[in-house]
N, C-alpha and C positions, 0 to 999 in steps of 0.2 A: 504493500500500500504506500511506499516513498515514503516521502516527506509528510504525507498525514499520517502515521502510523500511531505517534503516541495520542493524535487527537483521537482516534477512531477505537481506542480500547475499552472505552464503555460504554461502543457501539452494541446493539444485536446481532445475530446472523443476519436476521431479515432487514438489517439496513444496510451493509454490504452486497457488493453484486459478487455474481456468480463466480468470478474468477479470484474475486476477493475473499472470499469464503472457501476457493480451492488452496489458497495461501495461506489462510488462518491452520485449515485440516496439517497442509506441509508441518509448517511450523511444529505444530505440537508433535509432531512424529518423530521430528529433528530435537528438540528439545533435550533428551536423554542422551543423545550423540548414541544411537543404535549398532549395535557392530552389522546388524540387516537390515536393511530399508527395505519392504516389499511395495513399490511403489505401482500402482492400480491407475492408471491413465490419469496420472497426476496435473497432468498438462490439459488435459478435455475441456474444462471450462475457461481457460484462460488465454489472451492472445499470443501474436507472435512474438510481441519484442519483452512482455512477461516471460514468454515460456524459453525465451532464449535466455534472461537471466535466469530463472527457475533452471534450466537444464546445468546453467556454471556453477551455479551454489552449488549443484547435485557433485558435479565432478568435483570441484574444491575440497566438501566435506569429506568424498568419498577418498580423494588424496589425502589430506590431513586425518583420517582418524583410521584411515584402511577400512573403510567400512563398504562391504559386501552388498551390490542394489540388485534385488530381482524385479525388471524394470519390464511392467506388463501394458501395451501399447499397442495400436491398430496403427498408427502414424508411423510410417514406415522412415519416413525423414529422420524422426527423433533416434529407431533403430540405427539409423546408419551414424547419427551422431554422438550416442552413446553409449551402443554396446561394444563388446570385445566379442562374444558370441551370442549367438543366436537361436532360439529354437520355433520351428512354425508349426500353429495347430491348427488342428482339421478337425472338426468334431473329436472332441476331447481325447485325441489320441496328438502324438507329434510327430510330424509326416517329414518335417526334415532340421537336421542341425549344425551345426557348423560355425564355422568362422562370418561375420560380417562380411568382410571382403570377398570371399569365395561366394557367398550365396546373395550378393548385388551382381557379383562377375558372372554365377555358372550357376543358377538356381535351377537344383535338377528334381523337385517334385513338379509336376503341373499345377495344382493349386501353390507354390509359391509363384511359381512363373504369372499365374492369375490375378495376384497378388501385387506383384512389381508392374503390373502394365494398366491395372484395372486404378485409372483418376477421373473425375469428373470432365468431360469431353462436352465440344459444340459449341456452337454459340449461344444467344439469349434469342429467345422468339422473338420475330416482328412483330410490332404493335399494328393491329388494324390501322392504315390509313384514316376512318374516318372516328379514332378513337376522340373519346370525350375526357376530361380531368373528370376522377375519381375523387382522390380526397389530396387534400390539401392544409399548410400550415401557417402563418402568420404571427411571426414573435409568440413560439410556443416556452412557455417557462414554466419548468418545475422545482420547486425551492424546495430540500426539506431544514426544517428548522435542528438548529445544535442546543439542546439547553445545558446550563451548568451552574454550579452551585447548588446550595441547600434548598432554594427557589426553585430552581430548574427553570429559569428565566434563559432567554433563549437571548445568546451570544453571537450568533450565527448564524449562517446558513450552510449546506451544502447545494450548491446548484447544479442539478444532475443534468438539468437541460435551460438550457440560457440561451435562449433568443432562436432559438430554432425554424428556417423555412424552407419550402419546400414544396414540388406539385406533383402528382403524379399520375397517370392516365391510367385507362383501359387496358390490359393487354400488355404492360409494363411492369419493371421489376426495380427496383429502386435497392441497392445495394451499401446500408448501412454498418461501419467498420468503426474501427477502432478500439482503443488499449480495455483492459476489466476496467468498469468504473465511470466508461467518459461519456453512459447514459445513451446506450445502445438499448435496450430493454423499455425504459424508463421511458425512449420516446414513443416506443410502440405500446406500450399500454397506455401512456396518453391520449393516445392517438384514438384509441376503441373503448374511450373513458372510462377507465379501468382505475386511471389513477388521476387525480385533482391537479387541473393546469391551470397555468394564465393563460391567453390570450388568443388567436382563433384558429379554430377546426373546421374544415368546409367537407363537408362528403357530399359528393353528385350535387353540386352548386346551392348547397344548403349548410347554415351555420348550426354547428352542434351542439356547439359548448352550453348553451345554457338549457337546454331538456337534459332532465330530469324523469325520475320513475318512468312511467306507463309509454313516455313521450319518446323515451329511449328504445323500449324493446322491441319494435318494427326492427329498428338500424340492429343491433344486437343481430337479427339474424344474419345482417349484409356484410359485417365486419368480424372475421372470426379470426382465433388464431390458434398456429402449433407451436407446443412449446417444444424447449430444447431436450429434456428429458425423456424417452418412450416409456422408461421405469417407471417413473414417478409420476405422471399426468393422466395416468388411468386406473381406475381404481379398483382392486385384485377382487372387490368381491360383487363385480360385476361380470358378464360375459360380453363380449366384445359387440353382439348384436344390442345386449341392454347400453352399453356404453353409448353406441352410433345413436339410439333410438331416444336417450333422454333428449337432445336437442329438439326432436318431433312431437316431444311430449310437453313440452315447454310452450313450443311456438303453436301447438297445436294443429301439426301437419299430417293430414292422413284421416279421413273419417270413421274409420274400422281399422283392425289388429292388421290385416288381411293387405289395406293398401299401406302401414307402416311399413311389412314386413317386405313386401314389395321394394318397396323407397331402400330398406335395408340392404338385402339382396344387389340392387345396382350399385350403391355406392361401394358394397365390395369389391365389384365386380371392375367398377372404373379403378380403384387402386391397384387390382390385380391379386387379391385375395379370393380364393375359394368361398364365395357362401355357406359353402356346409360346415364351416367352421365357427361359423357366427353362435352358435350355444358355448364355443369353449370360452378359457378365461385369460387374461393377459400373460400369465407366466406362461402358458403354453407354447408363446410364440417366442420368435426371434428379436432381437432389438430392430432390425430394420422390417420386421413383419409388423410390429407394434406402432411403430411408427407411421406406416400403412393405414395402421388403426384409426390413431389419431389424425391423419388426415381425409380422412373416410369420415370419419366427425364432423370435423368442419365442412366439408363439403355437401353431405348431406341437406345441411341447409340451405345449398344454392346461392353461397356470398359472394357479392362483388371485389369483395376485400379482404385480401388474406396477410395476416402477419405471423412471419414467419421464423420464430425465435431461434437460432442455431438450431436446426432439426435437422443435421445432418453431424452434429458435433463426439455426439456417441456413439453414430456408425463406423465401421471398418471401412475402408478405401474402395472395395468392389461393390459394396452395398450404397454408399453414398453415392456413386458414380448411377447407380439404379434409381435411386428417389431422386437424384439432379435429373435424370431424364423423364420422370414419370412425372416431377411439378413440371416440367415446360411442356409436354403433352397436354395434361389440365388444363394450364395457363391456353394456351393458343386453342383448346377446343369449347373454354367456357369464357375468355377473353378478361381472365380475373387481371384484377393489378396485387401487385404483389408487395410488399416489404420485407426485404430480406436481410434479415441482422446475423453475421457471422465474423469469428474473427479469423476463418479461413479464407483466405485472400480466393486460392486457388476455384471453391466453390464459388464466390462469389464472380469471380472474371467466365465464369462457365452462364451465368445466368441474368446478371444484373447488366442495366440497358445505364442507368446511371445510376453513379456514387454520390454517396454524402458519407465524410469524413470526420468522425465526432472527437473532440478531443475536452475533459474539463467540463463536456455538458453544450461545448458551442463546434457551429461548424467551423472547420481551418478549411477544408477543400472541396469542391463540388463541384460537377461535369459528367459528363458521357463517358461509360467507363472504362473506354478504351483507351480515350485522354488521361484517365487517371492512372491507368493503371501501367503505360508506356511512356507518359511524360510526366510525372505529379511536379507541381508545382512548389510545396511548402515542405520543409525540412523532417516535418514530422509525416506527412505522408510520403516522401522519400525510404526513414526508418522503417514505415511498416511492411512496403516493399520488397526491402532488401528482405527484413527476417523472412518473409514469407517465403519469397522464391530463391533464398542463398542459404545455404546450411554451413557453417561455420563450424571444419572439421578440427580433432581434438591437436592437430596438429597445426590450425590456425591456416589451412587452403581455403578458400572456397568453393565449394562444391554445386553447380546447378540442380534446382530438381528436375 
């Protein structure tokens, strides 16, 4: 957390973002100085130019104290910059093992070779020509207040999102970046009033911000979103058909069981999941079959507006490369606009039409993402570039992905 770190120690979890809270978890692990670290996709929530300090702290302690990291990761980049060896699993057996070098040079199972080849590919769908502005931002700000003292009088502010703008079409992908913290989250749930903002929200050339209850839940069904987690955003004592079908029940879609179940059935069927599955429960499936789930959820509803929280963050690299091709299908056959918040550069230059560069809560850089992402402008989107697409080997080369 830098330089706010001793401000933020009588934070909660739930006032830190995600990657901030993955730093907290480190920490305490490091604490004891461990002679094992079993370190469990430690880097998952958190960005590039974090996870490239997070990866030197790792090697440092692991030189100064000799301490032993079993370092378990779908990120094949972080493998080639941290391990000495390597083992690749295949449903729970391990199908091959070896040196680092040898099995980036000579990967001799087929499922590793699937594995080094399989990244998110393509370009971003074209917007309909005669697309319309969906939703829109105007000096969006989210303040949360710091209090302190025996009053608990409020010292401060954190501003997760300061001054924020922005427009976005039809059939468009809007590719939201930047470091844990700089109110990547914070503006998409603004956005789908989720969370208490200043200043104005336009969805389909209407102002939002000031409805309220009953006045909202039309928009509620136009505005959904996936979150970053498949684990955690469904709920285990549900079956995957009940999970889809609450939104129907809500909005009141479907006159009889008969045409729910119907509505159920296709929105399977558009994700690419079996219908006959729809009784089972969410641990049954796979992280990227879950995920499936969850956006079988939101769609279901038939929204114009999708946000779309790191929902490729948790997945492994061939499976991710699957849900990048399966949202731009969606997108171009239902003409959704999209918001796509990831601190995976790579995903995002795969699907987003333009960037917005968040840093501190304000934008530093904004454009068409092709401009950002082969000429950035500003020194801080320069930085997240480099991390993203240079892996900085232990011997200090740099390495292309």
């Amino acid at each position: 957390m830098g330089d706010q770190a001793e401000r933020r120690l009588d934070a909660f979890p739930h006032q830190l973002s995600g990657g901030q809270r993955q730093r907290v978890m480190i920490a305490m692990a490091l604490a004891n100085e461990p002679d094992l670290l079993i370190a469990d996709e430690p880097t998952t929530a958190v960005d590039v130019t974090i996870q490239a300090q997070l990866l030197k702290l790792l090697r440092g302690l692991q030189s100064r104290f000799g301490m032993a990291v079993l370092f378990i990761t779908h990120d094949l980049g972080i493998v080639r910059k941290m391990a000495s060896e390597v083992c690749v699993m295949q449903r729970g057996r391990i199908v091959e093992a070896g040196s680092v070098a040898e099995m980036f040079a000579q990967p001799r199972h087929e499922y590793t070779r699937h594995l080094l080849a399989a990244q998110p590919r393509g370009k971003p769908a074209v917007a309909p020509a005669d697309a319309r502005e969906m939703v829109a931002a105007r000096d969006l700000r989210v303040w949360f207040p710091i209090k302190s003292g025996v009053l608990r009088r409020v010292s401060g502010h954190v501003k997760a999102v300061d001054g924020v703008e922005f427009s976005l079409k039809e059939g468009q992908t809007l590719g939201v970046v930047g470091e844990s913290g700089s109110g990547k989250t914070t503006l998409g749930l603004a956005l789908l009033r989720l969370e208490s903002a200043d200043g104005a929200i336009v969805f389909r050339g209407r102002e939002i911000q000031a409805l309220r209850g009953r006045a909202l839940r039309p928009l509620r069904r136009e505005m959904q979103i996936v979150f970053q987690d498949p684990y955690g955003s469904l709920s285990p004592r549900l079956s995957i058909g009940q999970i889809i079908e609450e939104g129907l029940n809500i909005h009141r879609i479907g006159k009889t069981r008969e045409e729910r179940e119907a509505t159920i059935v296709a929105a399977l069927k558009e994700v690419r999941l079996d219908p006959d599955t729809r009784n089972r429960y969410p641990h049954e499936f796979s992280g990227g079959q879950r995920q499936r789930v969850a956006i079988a959820r939101a769609l279901v509803l038939k929204p114009k507006f999708l946000v779309l929280d790191e929902p490729t963050s948790a997945l492994d690299v061939s499976v991710q490369a699957q849900i990048v091709d399966l949202l731009r299908e969606l997108q171009e056959r239902h003409r959704l606009a999209y918001m796509f918040i990831s601190h995976d550069l790579r995903v995002v230059k795969a699907l987003a039409d333009e960037v917005l560069v968040l840093k501190d809560g304000k934008v530093v850089e904004r454009g068409p993402a092709m401009q950002v992402f082969e000429a950035p402008r500003e020194a801080y989107t320069k930085a997240l570039m480099a991390a993203a697409f240079e892996l900085e080997t232990v011997d200090g080369d740099a390495v292309r992905q």
